[in-house]
C-alpha positions as CSV (number, residue, x, y, z in Angstrom):
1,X,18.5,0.6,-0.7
2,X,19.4,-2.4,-2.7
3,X,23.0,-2.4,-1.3
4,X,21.4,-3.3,2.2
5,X,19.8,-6.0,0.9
6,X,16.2,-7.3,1.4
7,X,14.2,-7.2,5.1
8,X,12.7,-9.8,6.2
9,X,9.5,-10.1,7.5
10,X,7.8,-12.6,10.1
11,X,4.3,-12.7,11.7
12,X,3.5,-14.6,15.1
13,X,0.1,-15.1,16.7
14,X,-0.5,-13.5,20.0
15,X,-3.1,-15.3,21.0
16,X,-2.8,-19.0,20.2
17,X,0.5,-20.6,18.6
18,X,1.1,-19.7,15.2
19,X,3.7,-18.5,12.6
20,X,3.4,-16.7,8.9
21,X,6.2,-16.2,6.9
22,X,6.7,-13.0,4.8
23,X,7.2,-13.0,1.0
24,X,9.4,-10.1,-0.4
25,X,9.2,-8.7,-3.7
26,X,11.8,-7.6,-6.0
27,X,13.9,-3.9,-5.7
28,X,11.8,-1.8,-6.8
29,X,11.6,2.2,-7.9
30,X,8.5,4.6,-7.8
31,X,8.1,5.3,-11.9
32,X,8.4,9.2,-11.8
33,X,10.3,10.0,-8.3
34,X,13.8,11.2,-8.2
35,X,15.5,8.5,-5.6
36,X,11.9,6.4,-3.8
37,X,12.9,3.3,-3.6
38,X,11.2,0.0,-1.6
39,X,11.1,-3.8,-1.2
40,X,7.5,-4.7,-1.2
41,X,6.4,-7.1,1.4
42,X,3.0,-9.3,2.0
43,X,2.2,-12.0,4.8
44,X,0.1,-14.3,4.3
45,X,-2.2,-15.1,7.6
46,X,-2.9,-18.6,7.3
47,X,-5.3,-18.2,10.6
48,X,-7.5,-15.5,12.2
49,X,-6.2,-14.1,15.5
50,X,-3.9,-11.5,16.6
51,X,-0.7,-11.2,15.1
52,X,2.7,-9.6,15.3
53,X,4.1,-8.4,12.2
54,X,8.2,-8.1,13.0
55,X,10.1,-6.3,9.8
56,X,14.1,-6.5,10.4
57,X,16.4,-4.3,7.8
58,X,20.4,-5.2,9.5
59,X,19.9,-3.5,13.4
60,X,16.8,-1.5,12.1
61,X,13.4,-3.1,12.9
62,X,9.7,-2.1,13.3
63,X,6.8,-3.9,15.1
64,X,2.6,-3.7,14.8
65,X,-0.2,-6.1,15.9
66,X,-2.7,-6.7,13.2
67,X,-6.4,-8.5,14.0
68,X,-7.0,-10.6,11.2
69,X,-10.9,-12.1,10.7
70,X,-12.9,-14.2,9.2
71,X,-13.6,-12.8,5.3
């Protein structure tokens, strides 16, 4: 909810050294829901590789490895 604030959101390389910082959108509400709510996220891989995507909300967090590739 908005009164929890906004997550934030890192990325780290697995496999070579490596950071990407998340960007978070603005509160936001699904048009024609009673109570959806979200923050919308992106990262921005600046490399190819593995990565760790880490999104925190105050104790609450969740984890996933993404491969990025060449386009």
């Amino acid at each position: 909810t908005s009164e929890r604030g906004a997550p934030v959101v890192t990325a780290s390389r697995t496999d070579a050294q490596g950071d990407a910082p998340g960007q978070i959108g603005a509160f936001a509400r699904a048009f024609g829901t009673d109570d959806l709510s979200f923050w919308p996220a992106s990262v921005a891989f600046p490399d190819p590789g593995c990565w760790q995507v880490t999104g925190l909300l105050g104790a609450e967090s969740v984890q996933f490895m993404v491969s990025v590739e060449e386009p």
